[in-house]
N, C-alpha and C positions, 0 to 999 in steps of 0.2 A: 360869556362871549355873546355879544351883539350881532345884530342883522349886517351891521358895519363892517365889522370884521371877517365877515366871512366874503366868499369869494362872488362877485359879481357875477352876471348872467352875461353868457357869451353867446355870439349869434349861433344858431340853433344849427348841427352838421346837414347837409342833404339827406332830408329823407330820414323819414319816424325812426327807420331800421339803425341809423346812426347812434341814436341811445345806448340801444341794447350792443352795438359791438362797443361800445364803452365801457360799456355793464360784465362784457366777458372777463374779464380778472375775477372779478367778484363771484359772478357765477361758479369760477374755477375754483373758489376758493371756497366757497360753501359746497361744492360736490365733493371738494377734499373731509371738508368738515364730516360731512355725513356720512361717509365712508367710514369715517374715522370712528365713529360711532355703532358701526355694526359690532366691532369686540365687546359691548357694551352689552350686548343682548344675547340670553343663553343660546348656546350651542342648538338647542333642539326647536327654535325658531328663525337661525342665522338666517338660513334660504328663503323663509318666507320675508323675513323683514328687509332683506335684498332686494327682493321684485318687486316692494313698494316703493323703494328708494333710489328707483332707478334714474336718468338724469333726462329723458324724453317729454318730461312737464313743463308749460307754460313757464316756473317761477313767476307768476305773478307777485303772488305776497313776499318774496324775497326782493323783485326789482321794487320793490315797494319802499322796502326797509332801507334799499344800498341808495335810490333815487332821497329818497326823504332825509340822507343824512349826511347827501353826497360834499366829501371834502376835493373830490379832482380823480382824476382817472387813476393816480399812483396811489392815492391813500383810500387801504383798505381797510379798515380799523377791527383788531377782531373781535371786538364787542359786537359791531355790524353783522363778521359772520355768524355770530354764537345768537344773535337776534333772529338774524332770517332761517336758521336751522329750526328754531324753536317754530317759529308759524309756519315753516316749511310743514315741520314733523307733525304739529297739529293738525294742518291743513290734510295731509295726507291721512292722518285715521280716519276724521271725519267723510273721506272718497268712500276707504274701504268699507265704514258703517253704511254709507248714502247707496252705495252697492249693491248691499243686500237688502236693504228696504225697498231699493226699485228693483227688484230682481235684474240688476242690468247685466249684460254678457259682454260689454266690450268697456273697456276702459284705457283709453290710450293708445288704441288700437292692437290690442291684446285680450284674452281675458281678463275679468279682472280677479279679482284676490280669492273672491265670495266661487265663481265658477271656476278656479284653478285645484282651491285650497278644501272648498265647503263652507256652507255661510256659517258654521258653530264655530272651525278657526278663527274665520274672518273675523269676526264681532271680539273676538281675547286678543289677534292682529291688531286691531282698533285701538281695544285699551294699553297694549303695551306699546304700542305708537305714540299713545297721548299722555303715560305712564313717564316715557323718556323725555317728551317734550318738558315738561314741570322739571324733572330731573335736571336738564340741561339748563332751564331758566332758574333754576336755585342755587347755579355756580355763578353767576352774580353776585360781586361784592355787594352791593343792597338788596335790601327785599323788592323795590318796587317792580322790576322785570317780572319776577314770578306771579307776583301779585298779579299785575295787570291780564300776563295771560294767563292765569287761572281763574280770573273772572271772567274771561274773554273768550276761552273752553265752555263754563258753566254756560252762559250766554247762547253760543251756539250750538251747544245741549237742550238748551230751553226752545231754540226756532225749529229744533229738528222733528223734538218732543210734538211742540205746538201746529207742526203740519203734517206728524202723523195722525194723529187726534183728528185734525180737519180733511182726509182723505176722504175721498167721496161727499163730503159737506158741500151743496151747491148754494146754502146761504151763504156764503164766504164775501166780504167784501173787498173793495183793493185798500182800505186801510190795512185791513188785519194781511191780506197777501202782503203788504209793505211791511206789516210789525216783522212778518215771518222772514221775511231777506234780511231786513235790517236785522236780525237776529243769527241768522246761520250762516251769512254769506259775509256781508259788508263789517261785521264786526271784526275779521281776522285782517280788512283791510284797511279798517280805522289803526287798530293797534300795529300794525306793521309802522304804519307813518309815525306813529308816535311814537314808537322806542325807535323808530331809525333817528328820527329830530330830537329827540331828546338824548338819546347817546352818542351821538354829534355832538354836542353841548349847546346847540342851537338855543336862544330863547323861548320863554313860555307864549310867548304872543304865535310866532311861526308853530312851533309845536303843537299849538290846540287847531291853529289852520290846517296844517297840515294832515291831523289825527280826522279831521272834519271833511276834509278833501277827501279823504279815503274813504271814509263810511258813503260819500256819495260816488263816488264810484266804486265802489262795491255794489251799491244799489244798482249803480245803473248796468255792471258785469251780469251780475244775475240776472235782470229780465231779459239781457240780451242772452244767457244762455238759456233761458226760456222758451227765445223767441228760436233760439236754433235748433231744441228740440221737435220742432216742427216745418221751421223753412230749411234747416240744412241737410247735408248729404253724409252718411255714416262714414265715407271713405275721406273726406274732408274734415268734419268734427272730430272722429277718432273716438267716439263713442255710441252706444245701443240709442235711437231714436225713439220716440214714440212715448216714454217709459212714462212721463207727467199723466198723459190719457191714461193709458194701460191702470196705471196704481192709482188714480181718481185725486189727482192731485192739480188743483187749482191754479193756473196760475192762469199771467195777464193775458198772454192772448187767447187764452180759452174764456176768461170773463170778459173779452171784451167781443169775442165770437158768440157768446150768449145774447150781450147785447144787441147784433145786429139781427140773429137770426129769431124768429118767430113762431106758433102754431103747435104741427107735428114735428118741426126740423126740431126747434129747440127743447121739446120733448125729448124725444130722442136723445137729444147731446147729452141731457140731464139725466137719463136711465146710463148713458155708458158712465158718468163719471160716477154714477152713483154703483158701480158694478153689475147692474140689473139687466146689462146689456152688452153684448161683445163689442169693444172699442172698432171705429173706423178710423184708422187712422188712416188712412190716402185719403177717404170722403171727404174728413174735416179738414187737413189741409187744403186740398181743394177750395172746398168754401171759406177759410181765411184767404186764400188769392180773392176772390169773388168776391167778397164784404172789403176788402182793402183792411184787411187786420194788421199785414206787418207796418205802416205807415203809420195806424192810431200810437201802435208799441212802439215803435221807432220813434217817436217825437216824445214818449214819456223819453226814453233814455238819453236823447239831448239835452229833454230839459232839467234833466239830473245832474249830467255832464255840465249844463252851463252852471247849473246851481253851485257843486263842486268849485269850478275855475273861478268865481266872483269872489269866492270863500279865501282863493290862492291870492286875488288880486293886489291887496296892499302888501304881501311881499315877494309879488314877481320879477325885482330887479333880484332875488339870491336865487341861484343857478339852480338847487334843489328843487324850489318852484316852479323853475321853468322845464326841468326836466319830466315832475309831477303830471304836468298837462300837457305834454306830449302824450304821457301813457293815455291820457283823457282822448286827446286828440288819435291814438292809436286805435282808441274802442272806439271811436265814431267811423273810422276807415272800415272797421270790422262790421260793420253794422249794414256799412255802404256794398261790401264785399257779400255778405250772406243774400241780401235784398236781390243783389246781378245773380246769386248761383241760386237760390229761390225760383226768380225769373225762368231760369237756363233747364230747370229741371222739369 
């Protein structure tokens, strides 16, 4: 099936939020999936793998899947849902892992797994999370499903690996911060696009766009959740603040708050991220307003964003594409939104 054959791009509904009540079937239909999936796991972890699986999540890497392979608002294909459960279910062990490495207390505005359960459940939570996900992408009639996400696990095993290793390392540069996203974060968004487009039956042209669309904005998801663990408000975010400082973990607008700041200040920032010093975390916010940090970070993730939509642009007349960059278009409103509640706080 050709770019021809499939369904044109229709004027776009009022308003970003138009998408996703589109998207509600779909969503309804992978919350069924998942559900359906708790008889799957023994008895004496039911309850825990319940409270992961709750329906209160963004579904980004699922709108990923249903957007990238979208046939029209009536056709749900269940190959689509049996896709977006699998990077659902990856996605989520990967939280409950990321959990316990940042000692985080909130997740979703709850505790999370690690503070409910104990971080020693949590971490065997995790693998029997990511245990089922393989599971579920090996009932595909071909190998390549599994295949891809279990290169696409390994992968975000390796970014997870490779910025524990770099906690407290104040050599860090924004390449290797970029290998690291591009590896933990952007990879679950690249493969989402790509088995949504591809089990669509969509062509390999749109297909590899669209797998390409999604790694850039994955990238550009991540710094901006970077950027809100320090500009945003925990009753807003719905999760623990501070945690990147706290656990000496590098990201952009800490190295780019490096950059501005000089002397004793930059000192200083350098003993907390190296542990050798109690984190400030209201100081250094502070001095990211003052240096103009969110505006540096904020313009990488447009220009991530645009880099993505150029990548969509030779097949923006098929409606999957145009729905793709709405979500693009959705992150930059968010971007715009954190910056005013930044401001306001």
């Amino acid at each position: 099936m050709t770019e021809r054959d499939a369904r044109t791009a229709e004027p776009p509904p009022p308003g970003l939020g138009g998408s996703f009540v589109r998207l509600q079937p779909h969503l309804r239909a992978l919350d069924d999936f998942l559900r359906s999936q708790l008889d799957g796991f023994e008895p004496e972890i039911h309850d825990l793998v319940e409270y992961c699986m709750d329906t209160s999540g963004k579904r980004i890497r699922p709108a990923l899947v249903f957007f990238s392979g979208w046939r029209g608002p009536d056709q749900i294909p269940a190959a689509l849902v049996q896709a977006a459960a699998v990077v659902e279910m990856v996605h989520l062990a990967t939280l409950v892992h990321d959990d316990i490495m940042d000692r985080a207390e909130l997740r979703r505005s709850r505790p999370t797994a690690a503070r409910r359960y104990g971080s020693d459940s949590a971490v065997l939570l995790g693998d029997a999370l990511l245990a089922q996900a393989v599971h579920i992408a090996a009932q595909f009639p071909s190998t390549e499903v599994c295949q891809v996400v279990s290169a696409a696990t390994r992968r975000v095993c390796a970014g997870e690996i490779a910025q524990t290793f770099r906690r407290g390392d104040t050599a860090i540069t924004r390449d290797a911060y970029r290998r690291v996203i591009d590896l933990k974060t952007a990879e679950l968004f690249r493969i989402s696009c790509l088995l949504g487009a591809r089990l669509a039956g969509y062509e390999d042209g749109y297909v590899e766009a669209a797998a390409e669309f999604g790694r850039s904005l994955g990238i550009a998801y991540q710094i901006y959740d970077d950027l809100a663990d320090f500009f945003g408000e925990e009753k807003n975010i719905g999760k623990t603040l501070g945690t990147d400082l706290a656990g000496g973990k590098v990201t952009l607008p800490l190295l780019v708050l490096l950059e501005k700041l000089s002397g004793a200040e930059r000192s200083e920032l350098l003993e907390e991220i190296r542990k050798c010093r109690t984190p400030q975390f209201e100081h250094r916010r502070a001095q990211m307003r003052g240096h103009g940090v969110f505006a540096v970070v904020a313009e990488d993730i447009r220009a991530e964003l645009k880099k993505g939509m150029a990548i969509l642009s030779p097949w923006a007349r098929l409606e999957p594409a145009l729905l793709l960059g709405q979500l693009g278009e959705l992150l930059r409103q968010q971007v715009d939104n954190l910056r005013d509640q930044g401001e306001s706080s």
